[in-house]
Backbone as numpy.savetxt, mean C-alpha at the origin, in Angstrom:
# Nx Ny Nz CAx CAy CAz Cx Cy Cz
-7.30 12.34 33.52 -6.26 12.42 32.52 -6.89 12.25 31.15
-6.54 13.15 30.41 -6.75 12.76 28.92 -5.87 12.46 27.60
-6.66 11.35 27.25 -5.99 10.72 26.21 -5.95 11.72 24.84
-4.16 11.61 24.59 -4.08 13.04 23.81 -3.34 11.67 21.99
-4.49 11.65 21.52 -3.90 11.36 20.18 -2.73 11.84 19.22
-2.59 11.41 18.56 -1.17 11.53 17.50 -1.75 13.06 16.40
-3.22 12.86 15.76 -3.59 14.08 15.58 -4.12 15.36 16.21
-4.10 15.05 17.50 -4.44 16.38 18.24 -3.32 16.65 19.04
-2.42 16.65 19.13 -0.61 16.78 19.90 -0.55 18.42 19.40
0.01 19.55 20.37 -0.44 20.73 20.41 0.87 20.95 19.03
1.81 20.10 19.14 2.96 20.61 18.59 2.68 19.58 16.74
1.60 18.77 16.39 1.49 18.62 15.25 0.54 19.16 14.76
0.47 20.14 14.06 -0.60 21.13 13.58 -0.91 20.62 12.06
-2.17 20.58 11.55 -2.22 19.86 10.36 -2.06 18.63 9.97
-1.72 17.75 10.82 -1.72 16.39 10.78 -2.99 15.24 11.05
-4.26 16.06 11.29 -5.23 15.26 11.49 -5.29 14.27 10.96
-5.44 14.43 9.15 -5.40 13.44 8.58 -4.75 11.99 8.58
-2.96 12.08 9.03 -2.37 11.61 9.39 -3.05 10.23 10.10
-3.68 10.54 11.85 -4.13 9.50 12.41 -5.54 8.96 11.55
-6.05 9.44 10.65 -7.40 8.77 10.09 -6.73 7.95 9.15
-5.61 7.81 8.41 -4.70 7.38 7.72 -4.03 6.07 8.47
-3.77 6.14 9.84 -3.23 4.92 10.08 -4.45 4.11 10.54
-5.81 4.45 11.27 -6.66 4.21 11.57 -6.96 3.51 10.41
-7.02 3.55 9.02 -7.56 2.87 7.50 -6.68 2.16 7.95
-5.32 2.34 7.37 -4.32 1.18 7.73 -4.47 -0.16 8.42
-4.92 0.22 9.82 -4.86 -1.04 10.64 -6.29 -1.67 10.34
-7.57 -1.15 9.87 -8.68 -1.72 9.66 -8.42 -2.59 8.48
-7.19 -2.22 7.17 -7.20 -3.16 5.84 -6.33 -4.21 6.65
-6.03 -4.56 7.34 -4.96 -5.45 7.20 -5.16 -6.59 8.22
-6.22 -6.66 8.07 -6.74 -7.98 9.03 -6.38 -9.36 8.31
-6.44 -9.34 6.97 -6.42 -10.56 5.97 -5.31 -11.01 5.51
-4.54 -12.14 5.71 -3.31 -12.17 5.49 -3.09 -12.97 3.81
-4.58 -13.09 3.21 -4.22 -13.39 1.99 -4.36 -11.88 0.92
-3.86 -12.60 -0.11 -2.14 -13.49 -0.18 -0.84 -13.05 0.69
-0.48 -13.49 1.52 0.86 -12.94 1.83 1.65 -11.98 1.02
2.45 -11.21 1.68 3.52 -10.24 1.38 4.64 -9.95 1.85
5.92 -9.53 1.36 6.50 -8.55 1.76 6.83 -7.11 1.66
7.52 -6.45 2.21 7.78 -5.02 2.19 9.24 -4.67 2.28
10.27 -4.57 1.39 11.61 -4.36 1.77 12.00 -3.06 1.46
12.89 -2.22 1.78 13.39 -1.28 1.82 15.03 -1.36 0.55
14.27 -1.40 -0.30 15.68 -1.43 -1.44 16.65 -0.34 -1.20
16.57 1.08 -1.01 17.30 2.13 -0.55 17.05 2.75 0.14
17.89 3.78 0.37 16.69 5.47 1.21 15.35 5.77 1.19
15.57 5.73 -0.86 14.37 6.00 -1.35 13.50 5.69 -2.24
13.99 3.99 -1.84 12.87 2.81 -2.65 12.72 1.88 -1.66
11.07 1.38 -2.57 10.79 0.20 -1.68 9.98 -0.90 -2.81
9.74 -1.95 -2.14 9.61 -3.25 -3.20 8.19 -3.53 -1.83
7.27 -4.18 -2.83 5.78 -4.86 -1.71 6.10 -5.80 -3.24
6.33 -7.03 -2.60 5.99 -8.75 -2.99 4.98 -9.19 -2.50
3.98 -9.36 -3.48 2.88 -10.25 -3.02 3.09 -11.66 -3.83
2.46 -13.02 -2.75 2.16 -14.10 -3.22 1.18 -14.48 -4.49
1.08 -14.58 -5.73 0.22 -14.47 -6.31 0.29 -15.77 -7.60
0.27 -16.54 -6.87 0.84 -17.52 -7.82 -0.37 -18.59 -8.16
-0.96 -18.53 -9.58 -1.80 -19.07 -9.94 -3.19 -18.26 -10.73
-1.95 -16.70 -10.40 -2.94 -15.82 -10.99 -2.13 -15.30 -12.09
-3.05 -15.09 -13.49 -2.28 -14.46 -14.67 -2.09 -12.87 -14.60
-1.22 -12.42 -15.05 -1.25 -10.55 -15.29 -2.50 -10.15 -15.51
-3.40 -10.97 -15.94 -4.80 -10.01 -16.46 -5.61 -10.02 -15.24
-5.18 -10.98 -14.33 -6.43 -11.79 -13.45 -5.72 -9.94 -12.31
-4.91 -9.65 -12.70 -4.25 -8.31 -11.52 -4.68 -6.94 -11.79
-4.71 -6.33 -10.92 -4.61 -5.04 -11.26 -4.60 -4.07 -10.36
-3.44 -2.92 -10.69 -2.97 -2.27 -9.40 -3.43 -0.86 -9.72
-3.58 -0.10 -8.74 -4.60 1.29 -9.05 -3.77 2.26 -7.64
-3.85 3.58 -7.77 -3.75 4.25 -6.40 -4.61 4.82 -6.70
-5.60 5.27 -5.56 -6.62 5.93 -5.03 -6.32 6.84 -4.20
-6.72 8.03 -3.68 -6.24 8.59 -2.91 -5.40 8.59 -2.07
-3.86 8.32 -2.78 -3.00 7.84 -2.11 -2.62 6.68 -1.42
-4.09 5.88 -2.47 -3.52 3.90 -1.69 -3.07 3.42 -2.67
-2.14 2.99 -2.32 -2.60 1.88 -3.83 -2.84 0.95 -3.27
-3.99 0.48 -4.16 -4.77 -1.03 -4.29 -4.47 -1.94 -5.38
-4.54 -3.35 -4.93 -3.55 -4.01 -5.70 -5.17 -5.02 -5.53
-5.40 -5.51 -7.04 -6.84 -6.61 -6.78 -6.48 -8.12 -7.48
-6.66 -8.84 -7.40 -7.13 -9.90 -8.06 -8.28 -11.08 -7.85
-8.55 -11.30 -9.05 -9.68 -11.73 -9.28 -9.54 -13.03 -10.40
-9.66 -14.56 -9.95 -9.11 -15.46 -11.28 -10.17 -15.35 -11.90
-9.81 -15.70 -13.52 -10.83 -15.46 -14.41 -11.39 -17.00 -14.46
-12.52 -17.32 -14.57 -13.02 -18.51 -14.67 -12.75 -19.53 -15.84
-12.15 -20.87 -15.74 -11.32 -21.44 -16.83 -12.66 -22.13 -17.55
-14.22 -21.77 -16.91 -14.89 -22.89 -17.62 -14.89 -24.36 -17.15
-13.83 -25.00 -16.78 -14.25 -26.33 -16.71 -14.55 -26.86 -15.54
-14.97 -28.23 -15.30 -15.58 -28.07 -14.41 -14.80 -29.36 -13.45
-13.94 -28.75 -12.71 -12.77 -30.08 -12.52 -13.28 -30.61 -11.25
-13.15 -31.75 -10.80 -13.16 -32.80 -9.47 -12.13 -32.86 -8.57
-11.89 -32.06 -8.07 -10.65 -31.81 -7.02 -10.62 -33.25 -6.01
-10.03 -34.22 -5.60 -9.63 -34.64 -4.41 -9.11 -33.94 -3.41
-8.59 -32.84 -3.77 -7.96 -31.97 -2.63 -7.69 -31.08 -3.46
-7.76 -29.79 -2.81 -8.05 -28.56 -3.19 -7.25 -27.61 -2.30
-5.72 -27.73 -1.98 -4.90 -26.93 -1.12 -4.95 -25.24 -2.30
-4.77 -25.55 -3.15 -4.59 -23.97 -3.85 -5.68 -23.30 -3.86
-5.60 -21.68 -2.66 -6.10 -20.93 -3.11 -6.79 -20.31 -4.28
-7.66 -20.49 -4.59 -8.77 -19.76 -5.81 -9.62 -18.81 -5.53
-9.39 -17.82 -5.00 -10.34 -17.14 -4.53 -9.53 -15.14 -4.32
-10.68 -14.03 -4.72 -10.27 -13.05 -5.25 -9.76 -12.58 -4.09
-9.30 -11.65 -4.05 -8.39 -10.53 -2.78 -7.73 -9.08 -2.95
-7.97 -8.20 -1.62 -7.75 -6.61 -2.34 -6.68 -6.50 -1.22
-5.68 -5.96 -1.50 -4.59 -5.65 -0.17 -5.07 -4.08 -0.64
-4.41 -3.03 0.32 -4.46 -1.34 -0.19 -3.20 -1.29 1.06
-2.18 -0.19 0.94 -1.64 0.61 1.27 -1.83 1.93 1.47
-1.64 2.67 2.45 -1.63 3.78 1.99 -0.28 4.42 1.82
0.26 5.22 0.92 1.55 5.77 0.46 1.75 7.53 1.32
2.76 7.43 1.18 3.01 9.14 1.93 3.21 9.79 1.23
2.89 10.77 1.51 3.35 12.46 0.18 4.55 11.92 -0.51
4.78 12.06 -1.93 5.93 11.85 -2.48 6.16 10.50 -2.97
5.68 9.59 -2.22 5.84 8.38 -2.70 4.99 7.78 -4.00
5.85 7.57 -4.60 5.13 7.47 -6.06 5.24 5.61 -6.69
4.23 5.10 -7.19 4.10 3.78 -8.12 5.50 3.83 -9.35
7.04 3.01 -9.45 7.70 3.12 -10.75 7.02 2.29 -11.42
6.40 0.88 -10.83 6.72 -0.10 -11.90 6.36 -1.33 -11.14
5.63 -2.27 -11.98 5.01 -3.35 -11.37 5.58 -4.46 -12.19
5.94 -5.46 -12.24 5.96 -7.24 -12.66 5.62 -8.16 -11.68
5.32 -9.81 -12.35 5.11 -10.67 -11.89 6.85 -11.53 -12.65
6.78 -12.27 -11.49 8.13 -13.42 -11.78 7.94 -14.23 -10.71
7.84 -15.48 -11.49 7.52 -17.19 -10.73 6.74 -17.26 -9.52
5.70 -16.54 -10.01 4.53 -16.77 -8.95 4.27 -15.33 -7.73
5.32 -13.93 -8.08 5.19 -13.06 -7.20 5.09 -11.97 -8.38
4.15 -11.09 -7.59 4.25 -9.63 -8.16 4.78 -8.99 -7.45
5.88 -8.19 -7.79 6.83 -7.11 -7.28 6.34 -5.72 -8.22
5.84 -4.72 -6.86 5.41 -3.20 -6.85 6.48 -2.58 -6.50
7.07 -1.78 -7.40 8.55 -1.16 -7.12 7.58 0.66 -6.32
7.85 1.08 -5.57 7.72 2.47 -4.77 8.86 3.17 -4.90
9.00 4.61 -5.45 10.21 5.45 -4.88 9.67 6.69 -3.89
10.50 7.18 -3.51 9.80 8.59 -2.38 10.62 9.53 -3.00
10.45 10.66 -3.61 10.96 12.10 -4.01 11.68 12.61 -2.57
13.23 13.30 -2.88 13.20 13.85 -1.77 13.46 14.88 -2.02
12.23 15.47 -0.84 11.95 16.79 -0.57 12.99 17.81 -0.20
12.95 18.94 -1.00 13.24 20.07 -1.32 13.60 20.57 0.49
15.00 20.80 0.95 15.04 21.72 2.02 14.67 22.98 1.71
13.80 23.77 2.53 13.04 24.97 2.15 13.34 25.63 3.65
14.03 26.87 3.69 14.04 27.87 4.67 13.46 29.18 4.55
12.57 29.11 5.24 11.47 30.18 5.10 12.09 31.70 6.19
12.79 32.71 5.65 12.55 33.72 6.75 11.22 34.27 6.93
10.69 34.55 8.05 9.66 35.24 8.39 10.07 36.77 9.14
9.23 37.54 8.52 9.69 38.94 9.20 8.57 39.51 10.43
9.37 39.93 10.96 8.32 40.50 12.28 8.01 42.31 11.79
6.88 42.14 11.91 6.09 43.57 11.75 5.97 44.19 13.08
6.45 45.41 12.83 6.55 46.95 14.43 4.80 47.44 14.02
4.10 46.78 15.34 2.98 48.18 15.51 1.70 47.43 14.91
């Protein structure tokens, strides 16, 4: 018996990419810092909350790359040189990436009381009916 993948299925043509796409997917997401969520605001929005609390707007920065977006931070060093007794807060840099689907586009990013909220919308696509004509001979 052979194992028939999600990009080689006789009936998805052009979708290779597709499974190398979730294949990235599941390799970024081993790291659960900083935490997140992912909510579904409508049809055709979505919200990714990340935990980011202790980091300034500058210490962030969100980018798409070939259809990821990557979201980084990095704290900027305050210089001093403090004596922690305990040291529960995270200090330390971190890259989450997504990858986005055709259409899905970056509106708009803020931080509020310790979270950055990445607003996503998805365009919806154009119904398109194609006649095709059959040629005699």
């Amino acid at each position: 018996m052979t194992k028939m993948s999600l990009g080689t299925h006789p009936f998805l043509l052009g979708f290779e990419q597709l499974e190398r796409m979730v294949e990235q997917a599941a390799k970024t997401g081993k790291d659960g810092y900083p935490p997140f969520n992912i909510e579904q605001v409508s049809d055709t929005a979505y919200r990714i909350t990340l935990a980011v609390a202790g980091f300034a707007d500058d210490d962030l920065s969100i980018t798409v790359e070939n259809a990821k977006l990557v979201i980084r931070g990095a704290q900027s060093d305050t210089g001093e040189e403090s004596v922690f007794l305990h040291r529960g807060i995270a200090a330390r840099q971190f890259m989450k990436s997504f990858v986005l689907a055709d259409g899905v586009e970056v509106t708009g990013a803020k931080t509020e009381n310790g979270l950055l909220h990445i607003d996503l919308a998805r365009a919806e696509p154009e119904q398109v009916v194609q006649k095709i004509e059959i040629r005699k001979g």
